[in-house]
C-alpha positions in Angstrom: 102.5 168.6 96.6 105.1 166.1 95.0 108.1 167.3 93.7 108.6 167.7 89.9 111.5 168.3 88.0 111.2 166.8 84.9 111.4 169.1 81.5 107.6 170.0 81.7 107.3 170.8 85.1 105.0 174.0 85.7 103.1 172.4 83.2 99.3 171.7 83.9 97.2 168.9 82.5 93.4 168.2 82.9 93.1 164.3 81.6 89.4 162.8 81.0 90.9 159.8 79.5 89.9 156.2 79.7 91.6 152.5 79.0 94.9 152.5 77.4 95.6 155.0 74.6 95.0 158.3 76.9 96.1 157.3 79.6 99.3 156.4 78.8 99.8 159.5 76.9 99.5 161.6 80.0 101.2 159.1 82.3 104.3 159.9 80.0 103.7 164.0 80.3 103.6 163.1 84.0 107.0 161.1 83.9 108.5 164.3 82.1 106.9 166.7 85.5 103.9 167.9 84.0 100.8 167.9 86.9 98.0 165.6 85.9 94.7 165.7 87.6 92.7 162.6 86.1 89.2 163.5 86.0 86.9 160.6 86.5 83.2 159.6 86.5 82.0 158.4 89.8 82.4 154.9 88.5 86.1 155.4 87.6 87.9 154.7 84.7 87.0 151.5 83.0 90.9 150.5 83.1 90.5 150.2 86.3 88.3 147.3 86.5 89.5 144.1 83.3 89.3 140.8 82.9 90.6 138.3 85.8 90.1 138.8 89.8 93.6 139.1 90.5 93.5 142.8 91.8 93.5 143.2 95.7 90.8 145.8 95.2 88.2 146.4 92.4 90.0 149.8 91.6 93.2 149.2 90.3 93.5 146.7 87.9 97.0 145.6 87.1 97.3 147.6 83.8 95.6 150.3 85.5 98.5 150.4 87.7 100.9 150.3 84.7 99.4 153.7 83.1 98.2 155.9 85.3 101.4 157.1 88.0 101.9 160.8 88.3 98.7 161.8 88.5 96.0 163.1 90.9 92.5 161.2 90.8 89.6 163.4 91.1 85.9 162.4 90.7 83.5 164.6 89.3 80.1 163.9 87.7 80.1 165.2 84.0 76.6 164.9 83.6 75.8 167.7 86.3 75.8 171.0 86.1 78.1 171.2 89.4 80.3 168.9 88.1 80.5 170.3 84.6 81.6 173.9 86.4 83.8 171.9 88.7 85.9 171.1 85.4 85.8 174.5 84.0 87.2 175.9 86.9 90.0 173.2 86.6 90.3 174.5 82.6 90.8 177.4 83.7 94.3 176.7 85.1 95.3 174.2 83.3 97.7 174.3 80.3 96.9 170.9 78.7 93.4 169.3 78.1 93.4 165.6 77.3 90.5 163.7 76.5 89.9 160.3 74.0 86.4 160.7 73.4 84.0 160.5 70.2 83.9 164.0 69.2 80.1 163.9 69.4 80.4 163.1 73.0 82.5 165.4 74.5 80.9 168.6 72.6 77.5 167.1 74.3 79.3 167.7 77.7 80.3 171.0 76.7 84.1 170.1 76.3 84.6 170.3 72.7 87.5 172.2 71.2 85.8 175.8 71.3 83.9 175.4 74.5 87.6 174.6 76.0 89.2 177.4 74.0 86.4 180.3 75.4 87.2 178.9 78.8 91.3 178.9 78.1 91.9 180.7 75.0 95.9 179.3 75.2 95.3 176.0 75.7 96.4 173.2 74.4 93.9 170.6 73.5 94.7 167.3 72.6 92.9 164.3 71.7 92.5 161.0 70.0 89.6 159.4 67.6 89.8 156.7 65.7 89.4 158.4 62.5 90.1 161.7 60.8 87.5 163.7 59.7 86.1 163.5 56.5 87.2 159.8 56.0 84.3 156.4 55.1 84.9 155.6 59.1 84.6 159.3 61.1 82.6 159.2 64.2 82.7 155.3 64.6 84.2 154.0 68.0 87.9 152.5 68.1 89.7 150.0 70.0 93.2 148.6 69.6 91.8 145.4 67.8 90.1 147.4 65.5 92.6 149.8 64.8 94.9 146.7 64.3 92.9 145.1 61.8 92.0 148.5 59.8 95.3 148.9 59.6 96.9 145.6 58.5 98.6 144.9 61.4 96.4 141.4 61.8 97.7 140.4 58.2 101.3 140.2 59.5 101.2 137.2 62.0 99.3 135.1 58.7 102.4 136.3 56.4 104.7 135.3 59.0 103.8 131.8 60.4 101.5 130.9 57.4 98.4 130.4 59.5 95.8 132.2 57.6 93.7 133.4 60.2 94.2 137.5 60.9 95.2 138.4 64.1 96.1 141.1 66.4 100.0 141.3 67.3 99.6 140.6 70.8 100.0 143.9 72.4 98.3 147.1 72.6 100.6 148.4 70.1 98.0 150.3 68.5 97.1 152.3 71.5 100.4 152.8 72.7 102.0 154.1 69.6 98.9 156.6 68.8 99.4 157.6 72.8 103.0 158.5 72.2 101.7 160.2 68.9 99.7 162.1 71.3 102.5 163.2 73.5 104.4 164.3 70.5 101.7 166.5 69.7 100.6 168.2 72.7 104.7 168.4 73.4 105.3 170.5 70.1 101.9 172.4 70.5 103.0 173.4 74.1 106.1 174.7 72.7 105.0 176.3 70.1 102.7 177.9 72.5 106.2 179.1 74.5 107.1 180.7 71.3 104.0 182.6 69.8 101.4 182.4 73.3 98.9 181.1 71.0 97.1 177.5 71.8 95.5 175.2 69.7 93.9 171.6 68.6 95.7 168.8 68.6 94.2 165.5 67.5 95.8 162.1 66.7 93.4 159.9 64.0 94.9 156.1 65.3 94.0 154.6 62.0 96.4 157.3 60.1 99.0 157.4 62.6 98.8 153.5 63.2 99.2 152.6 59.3 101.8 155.4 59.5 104.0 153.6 62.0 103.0 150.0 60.3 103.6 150.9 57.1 107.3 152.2 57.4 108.7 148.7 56.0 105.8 147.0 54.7 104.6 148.5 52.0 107.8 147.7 50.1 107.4 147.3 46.7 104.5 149.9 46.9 106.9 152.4 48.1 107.5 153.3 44.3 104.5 154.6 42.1 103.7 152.4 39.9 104.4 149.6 42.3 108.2 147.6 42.1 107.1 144.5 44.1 104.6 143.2 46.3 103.7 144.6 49.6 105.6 143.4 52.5 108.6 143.7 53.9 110.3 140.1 53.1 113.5 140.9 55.7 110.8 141.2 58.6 108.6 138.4 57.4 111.4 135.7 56.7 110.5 132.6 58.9 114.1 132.6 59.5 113.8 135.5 61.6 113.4 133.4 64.8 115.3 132.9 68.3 118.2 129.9 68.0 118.2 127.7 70.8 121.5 127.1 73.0 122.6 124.6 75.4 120.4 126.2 78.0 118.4 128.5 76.6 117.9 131.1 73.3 119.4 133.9 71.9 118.9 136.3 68.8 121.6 137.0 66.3 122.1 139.6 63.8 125.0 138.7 61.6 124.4 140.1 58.4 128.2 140.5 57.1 130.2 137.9 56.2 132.8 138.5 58.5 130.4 138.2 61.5 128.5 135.6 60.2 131.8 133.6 59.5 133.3 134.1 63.0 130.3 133.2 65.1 129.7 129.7 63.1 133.6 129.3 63.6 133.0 130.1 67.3 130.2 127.3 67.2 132.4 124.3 65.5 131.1 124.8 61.7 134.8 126.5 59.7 134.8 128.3 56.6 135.5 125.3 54.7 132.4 123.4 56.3 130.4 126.4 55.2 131.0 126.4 51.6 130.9 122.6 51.4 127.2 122.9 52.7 126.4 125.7 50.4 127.7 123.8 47.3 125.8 121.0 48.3 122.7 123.0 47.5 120.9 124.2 44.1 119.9 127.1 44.7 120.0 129.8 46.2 117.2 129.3 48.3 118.6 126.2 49.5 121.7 128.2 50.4 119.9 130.3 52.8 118.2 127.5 54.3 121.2 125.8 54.8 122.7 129.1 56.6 120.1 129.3 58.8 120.7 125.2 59.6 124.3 125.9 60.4 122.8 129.6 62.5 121.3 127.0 64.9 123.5 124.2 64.8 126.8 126.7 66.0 124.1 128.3 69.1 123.2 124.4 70.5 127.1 124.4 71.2 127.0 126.5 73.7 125.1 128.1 76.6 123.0 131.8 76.4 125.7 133.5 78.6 128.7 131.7 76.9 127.4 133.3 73.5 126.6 136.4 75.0 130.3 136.7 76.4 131.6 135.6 72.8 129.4 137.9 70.8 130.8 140.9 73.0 134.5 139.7 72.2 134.1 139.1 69.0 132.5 141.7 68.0 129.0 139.7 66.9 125.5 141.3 67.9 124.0 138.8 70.3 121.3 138.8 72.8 119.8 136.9 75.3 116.2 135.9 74.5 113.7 136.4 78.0 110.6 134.7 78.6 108.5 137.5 80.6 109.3 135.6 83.9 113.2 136.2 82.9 113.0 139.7 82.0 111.8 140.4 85.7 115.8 139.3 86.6 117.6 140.3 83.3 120.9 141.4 84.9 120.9 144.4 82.4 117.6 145.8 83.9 118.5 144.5 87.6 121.4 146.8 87.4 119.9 150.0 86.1 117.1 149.2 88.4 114.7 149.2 86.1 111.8 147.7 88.2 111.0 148.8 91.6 108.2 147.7 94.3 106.6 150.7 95.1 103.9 151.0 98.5 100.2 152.4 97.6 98.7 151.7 101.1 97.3 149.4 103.0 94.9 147.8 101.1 96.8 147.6 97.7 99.6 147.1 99.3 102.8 148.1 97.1 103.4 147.5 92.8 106.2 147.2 90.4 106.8 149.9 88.9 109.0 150.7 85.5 111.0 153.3 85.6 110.3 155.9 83.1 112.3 155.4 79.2 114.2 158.6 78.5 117.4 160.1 80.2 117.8 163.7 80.5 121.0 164.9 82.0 119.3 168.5 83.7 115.8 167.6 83.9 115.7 164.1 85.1 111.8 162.5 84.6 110.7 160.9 87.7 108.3 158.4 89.7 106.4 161.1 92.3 103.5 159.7 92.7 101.7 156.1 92.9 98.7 155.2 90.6 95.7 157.1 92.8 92.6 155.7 93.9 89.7 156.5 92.6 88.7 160.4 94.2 91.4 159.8 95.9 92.6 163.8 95.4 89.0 164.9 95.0 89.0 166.9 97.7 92.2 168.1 98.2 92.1 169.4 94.2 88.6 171.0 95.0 89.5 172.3 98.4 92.3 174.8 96.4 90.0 175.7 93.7 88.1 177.0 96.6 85.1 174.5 95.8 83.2 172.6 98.2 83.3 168.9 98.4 79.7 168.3 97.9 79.3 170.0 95.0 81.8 167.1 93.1 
């Protein structure tokens, strides 16, 4: 068996998660040591098959291969009543259950929260739905999409750019935020289980925790009861809040005091004097910020991304250089941390780039220790020291 060291090593985790959200939960519990036995169907995950025929085989998808390291892939059929015992068995020495289905569906599998709890009465059970119990929406299926338009995310883009049409931010932002909602919970569950020996349910809505995270900034003026403005965070939504373009490239800028602000436009040709002879020239005051944001791009076209970049850190501006995803793969920054790495799976796959995991702990360092599996790829070597027999799987 790998080696793990990470803070929750010792720590057991039976995943029956699918796509995104789950998945990268317990990819991140595997970073931090924990053991995670993915349970699949015969048929595999559905991550492991998406859209495009770039994979080098049908079972591993390229996002597949983004969540799913650090864990051991065992198939067993659910719908049997060998298989069914088969995951029992694993229950029974496990520490952490993780699963992302409809409530309706797992308890028709015999997995539900009490079936779990008779099996493992410490256990911590964790899960995601789309919605809490109780609410107009319980019991319906969510997706990231969904979850992004429930919760207002798909209004942003329109207040941003002023095309009207809602849409997603593109990323899986809902799924990956409610995932590390999840590992938050089953974390603080697990040690509160340390403290008392007592287990419990743990179950992340992604509509309430999505709107939770999206709704930090933006509901503004709605903040205050009765409402103070409108909703929307104008500092986030400005269409000024945009890359500038340099000699050779882009950066982002953040100078919000004067003194900054003043130093990098002097950097860029455009004096003090310049400055308040543009401003004057203007009515208002929203044609003084226009006219700032003028002068923000005219100073970064007089100079290239690294020049600015070497300036900003002299001079004490924050500046950053803006990547294209092709550019982030050689960002010297992440090159010298050696962030990515090309890690071999076998023949077949050959090897994939792997991300090294986000959080640095000085005694219990998280850690790559295995390579996305398979599919049954540790079927029977799981089974074989539950004492099971192959067949039965």
């Amino acid at each position: 068996m790998a080696d793990r060291s990470g803070p929750l090593a010792g720590i057991r985790v039976i995943d029956i998660t699918q796509f995104v959200l789950g998945p990268y939960a317990t990819q991140i519990l595997g970073d931090l040591g924990a053991e995670v036995i993915k349970v699949e169907t015969p048929s595999g995950d559905r991550q492991r098959r998406e859209m495009g025929r770039i994979a080098p085989a049908e079972d591993v998808s390229a996002t597949f291969l983004q969540l799913n390291r650090n864990k051991r892939s065992v198939v067993l059929d659910l719908k049997s009543d060998a298989g069914r015992e088969h995951l029992r068995t694993l229950i029974r020495t496990a520490d952490v259950f993780v699963h992302n289905m409809r409530p309706e569906a797992v308890e028709r599998l015999g997995f539900g929260y009490r079936e779990v709890q008779a099996i493992r009465p410490d256990i911590v059970y964790g899960w995601a739905c789309g919605f809490g119990k109780g609410g107009a929406y319980a019991g319906r299926q969510a997706f990231d999409d969904l979850i992004q338009g429930a919760a207002g995310a798909t209004a942003l883009l329109p207040m941003y750019d002023g095309n009207p049409d809602p849409r997603p931010i593109p990323t899986y932002m809902a799924d990956k935020v409610c995932g590390l909602m999840l590992v938050i919970g089953v974390q603080s569950a697990l040690l509160h289980r340390e403290r008392t020996g007592e287990g419990q349910e743990v179950k992340v809505p992604m509509l309430e925790s999505f709107a939770g995270f999206l709704l930090v900034e933006h509901l503004h003026g709605h903040s205050y009861s009765p409402p103070r403005g409108k909703l929307g965070h104008p500092g986030a939504l400005t269409p000024f809040r945009k890359a500038l373009q340099t000699s050779d490239g882009y950066i982002m800028i953040l100078a919000q005091d004067v003194d900054a602000s003043d130093r990098y436009l002097a950097l860029g040709g455009i004096d003090a004097a310049e400055v308040q002879r543009r401003y004057a020239a203007e009515p208002d005051g929203r044609g003084r910020v226009a006219a700032y944001h003028r002068m923000l791009a005219e100073a970064a076209a007089t100079r290239t991304t690294t020049d600015w970049m070497d300036l900003g850190t002299k001079h004490s501006i924050p500046i950053m250089r803006v990547n294209s995803l092709e550019s982030v793969l050689e960002d010297p920054h992440l090159t010298d941390v050696s962030f990515f790495s090309a890690r071999p799976i076998d023949d077949e796959v050959g090897s994939y780039l792997a991300m090294a995991p986000g959080i640095e702990f000085s005694a219990t360092p998280m850690a790559i220790t295995r390579e996305p599996p398979r599919l049954g790829q540790h079927t029977e070597e799981v089974l074989h020291s539950l004492n099971s027999d192959r067949s039965l799987a």
